[in-house]
C-alpha positions as CSV (number, residue, x, y, z in Angstrom):
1,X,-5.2,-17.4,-48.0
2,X,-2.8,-19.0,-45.3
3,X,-0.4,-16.4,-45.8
4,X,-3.1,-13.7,-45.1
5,X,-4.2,-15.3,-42.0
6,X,-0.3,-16.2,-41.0
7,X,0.2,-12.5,-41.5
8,X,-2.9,-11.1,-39.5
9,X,-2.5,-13.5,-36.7
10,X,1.4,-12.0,-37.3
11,X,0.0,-8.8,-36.8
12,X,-2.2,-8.8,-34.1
13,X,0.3,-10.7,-31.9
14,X,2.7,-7.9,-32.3
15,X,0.7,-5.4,-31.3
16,X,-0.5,-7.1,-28.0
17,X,3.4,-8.1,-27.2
18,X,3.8,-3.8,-28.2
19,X,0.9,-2.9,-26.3
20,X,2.6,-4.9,-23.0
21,X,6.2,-3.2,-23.4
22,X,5.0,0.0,-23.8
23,X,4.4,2.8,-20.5
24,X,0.9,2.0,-18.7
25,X,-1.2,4.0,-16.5
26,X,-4.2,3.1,-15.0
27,X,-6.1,2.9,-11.6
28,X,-6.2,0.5,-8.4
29,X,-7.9,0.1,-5.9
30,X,-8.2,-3.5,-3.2
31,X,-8.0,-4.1,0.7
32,X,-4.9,-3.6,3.5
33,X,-5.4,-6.2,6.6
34,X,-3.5,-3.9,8.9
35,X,-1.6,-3.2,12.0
36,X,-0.2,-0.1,13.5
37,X,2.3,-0.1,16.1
38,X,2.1,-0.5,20.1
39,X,0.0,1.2,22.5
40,X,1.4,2.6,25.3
41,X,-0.9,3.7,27.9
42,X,0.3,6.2,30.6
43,X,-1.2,4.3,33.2
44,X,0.5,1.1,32.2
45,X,3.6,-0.2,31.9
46,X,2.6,-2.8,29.6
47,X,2.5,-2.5,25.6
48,X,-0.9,-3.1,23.7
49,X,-0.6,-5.1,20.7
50,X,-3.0,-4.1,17.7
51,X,-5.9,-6.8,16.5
52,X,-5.5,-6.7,12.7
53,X,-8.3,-5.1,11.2
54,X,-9.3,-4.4,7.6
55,X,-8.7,-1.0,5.3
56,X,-8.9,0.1,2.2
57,X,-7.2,2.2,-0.6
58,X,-7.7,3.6,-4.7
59,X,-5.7,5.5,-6.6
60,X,-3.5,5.2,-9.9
61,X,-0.2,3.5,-11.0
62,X,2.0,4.4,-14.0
63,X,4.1,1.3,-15.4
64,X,7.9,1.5,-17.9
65,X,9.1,-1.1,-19.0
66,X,8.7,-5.2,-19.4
67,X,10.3,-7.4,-17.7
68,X,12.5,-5.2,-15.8
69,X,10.0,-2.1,-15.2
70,X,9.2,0.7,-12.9
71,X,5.6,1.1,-11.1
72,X,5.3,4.5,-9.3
73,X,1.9,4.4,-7.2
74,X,0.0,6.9,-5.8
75,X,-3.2,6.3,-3.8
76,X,-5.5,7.4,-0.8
77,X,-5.6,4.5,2.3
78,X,-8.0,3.9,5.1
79,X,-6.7,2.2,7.7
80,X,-8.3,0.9,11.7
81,X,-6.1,-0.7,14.5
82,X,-8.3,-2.0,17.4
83,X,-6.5,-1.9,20.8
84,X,-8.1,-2.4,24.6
85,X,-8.5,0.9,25.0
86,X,-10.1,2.1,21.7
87,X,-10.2,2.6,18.0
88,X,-7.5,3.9,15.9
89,X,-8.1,5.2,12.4
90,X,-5.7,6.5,9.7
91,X,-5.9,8.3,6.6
92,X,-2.6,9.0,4.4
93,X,-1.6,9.2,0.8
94,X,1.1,7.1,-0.3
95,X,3.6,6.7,-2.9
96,X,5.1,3.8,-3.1
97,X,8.0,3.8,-6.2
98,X,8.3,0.0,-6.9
99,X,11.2,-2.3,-9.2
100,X,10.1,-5.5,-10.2
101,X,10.9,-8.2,-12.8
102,X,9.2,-10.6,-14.5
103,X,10.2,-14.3,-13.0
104,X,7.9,-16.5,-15.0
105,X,5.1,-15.9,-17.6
106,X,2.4,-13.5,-15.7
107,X,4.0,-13.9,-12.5
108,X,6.4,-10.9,-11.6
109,X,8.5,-10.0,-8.2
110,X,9.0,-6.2,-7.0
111,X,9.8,-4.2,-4.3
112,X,10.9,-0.7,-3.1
113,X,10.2,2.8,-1.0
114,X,6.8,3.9,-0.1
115,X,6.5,7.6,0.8
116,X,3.8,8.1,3.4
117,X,1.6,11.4,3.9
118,X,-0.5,11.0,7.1
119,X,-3.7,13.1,6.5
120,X,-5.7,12.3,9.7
121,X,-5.3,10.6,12.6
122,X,-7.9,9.5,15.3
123,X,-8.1,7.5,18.6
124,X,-11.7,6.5,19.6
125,X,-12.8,9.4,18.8
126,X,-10.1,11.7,20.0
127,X,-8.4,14.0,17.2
128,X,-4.5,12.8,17.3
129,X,-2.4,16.3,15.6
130,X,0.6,15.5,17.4
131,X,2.0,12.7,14.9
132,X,6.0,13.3,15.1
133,X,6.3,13.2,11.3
134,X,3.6,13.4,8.7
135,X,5.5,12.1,6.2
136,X,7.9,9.2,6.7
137,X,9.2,6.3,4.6
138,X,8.5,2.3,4.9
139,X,9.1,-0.5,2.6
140,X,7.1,-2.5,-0.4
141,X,7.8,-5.9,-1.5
142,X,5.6,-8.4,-2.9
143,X,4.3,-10.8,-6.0
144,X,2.0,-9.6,-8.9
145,X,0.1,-11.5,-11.5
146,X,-0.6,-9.6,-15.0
147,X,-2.9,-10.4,-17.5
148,X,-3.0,-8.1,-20.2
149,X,-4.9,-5.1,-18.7
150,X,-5.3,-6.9,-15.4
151,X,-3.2,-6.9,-12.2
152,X,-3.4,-8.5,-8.9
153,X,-0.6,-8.1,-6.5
154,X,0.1,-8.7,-2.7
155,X,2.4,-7.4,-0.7
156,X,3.9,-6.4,2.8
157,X,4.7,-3.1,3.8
158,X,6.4,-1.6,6.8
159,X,7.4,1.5,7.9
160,X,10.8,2.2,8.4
161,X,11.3,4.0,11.8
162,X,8.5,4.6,14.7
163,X,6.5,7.3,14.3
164,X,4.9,8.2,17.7
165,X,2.0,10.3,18.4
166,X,1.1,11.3,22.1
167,X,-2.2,12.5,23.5
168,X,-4.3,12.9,26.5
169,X,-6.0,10.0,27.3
170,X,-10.0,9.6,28.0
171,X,-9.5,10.5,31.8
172,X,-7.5,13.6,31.3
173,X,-5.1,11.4,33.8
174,X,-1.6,11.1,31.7
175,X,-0.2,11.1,28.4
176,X,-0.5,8.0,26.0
177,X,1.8,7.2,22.8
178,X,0.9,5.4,19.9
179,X,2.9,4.2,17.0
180,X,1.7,5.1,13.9
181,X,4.5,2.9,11.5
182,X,2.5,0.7,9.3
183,X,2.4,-3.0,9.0
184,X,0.0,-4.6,7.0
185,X,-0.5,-6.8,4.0
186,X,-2.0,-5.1,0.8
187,X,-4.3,-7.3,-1.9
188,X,-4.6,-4.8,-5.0
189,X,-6.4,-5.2,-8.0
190,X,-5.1,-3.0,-11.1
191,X,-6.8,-2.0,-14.6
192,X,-4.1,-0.5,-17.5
193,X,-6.2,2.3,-19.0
């Protein structure tokens, strides 16, 4: 009878330590406390500094490998910068395409590029089309915890180069630019399917 049990307790922990080196997709979803770049207003010389502000984003990860693994991402984000002078809001997909390793137990270090597609941009309630690249490239890095099926992870990301967008501000008067680079911290929670 001890054998039996040694044997299915045998068993079963196999398959768990199988199920947790094998590929894993699944979806996640959490909050980015965000930044974009400065304001420059055409009437001053001066630039605005964002207040940090909350977003959102969902979407789905894939996952190869252990304790050396892979993580592509891909999810929609929600972003708001406040500045003096309005409100601006951002919608893009990214991609980030992350390398971690596992330092100790749950607890795992990664990093790597995240692709950017900018869907919409708006400044209080102005329509922004002149962003000088849709797509550009930033940087992940950050700590996860994994348990099983169930994955928190935070990290900082930050675009690479400035991505400026200029517009005609409320009075018609001049030209404004804004920076659309990201900068935020991203809290993620993540479910293996």
């Amino acid at each position: 009878m001890r054998k039996l049990i040694l044997l299915t307790v045998l068993a079963l922990g196999s398959q768990l330590i199988w199920a947790q080196r094998g590929p894993a997709f699944g979806i996640k979803g959490g909050l980015n406390y965000n930044a974009n770049g400065d304001y420059f207003s055409s009437i001053s010389e001066n630039a605005q500094h964002p207040d940090r502000n909350i977003g959102y984003h969902i979407g789905v990860f894939g996952k190869l490998g252990n304790d050396l693994y892979f993580k592509p991402e891909l999810f929609y984000t929600r972003t708001k910068s406040n500045y003096d002078d309005g409100d601006f809001n951002m919608q893009k997909i990214d991609a980030p395409l992350l390398v971690g390793v596992k330092i100790l137990g749950p607890i795992s270090v990664f990093g790597g590029p995240a692709l950017q597609y900018i869907l919409d941009t708006e400044f209080d309630g102005i329509a922004i089309n002149d962003v000088e690249n849709d797509f550009s490239v930033g940087l992940n890095f950050g700590i996860g915890l994994n348990f099983n099926k169930i994955g928190i992870d935070l990290r900082y990301e930050r675009g690479f180069s400035e991505n400026e967008a200029q517009f005609l501000n409320n009075n018609n008067v001049g030209t404004d630019r804004l920076d659309t680079r990201p900068d935020q911290l991203i809290l993620s929670f993540s479910v293996a399917l």
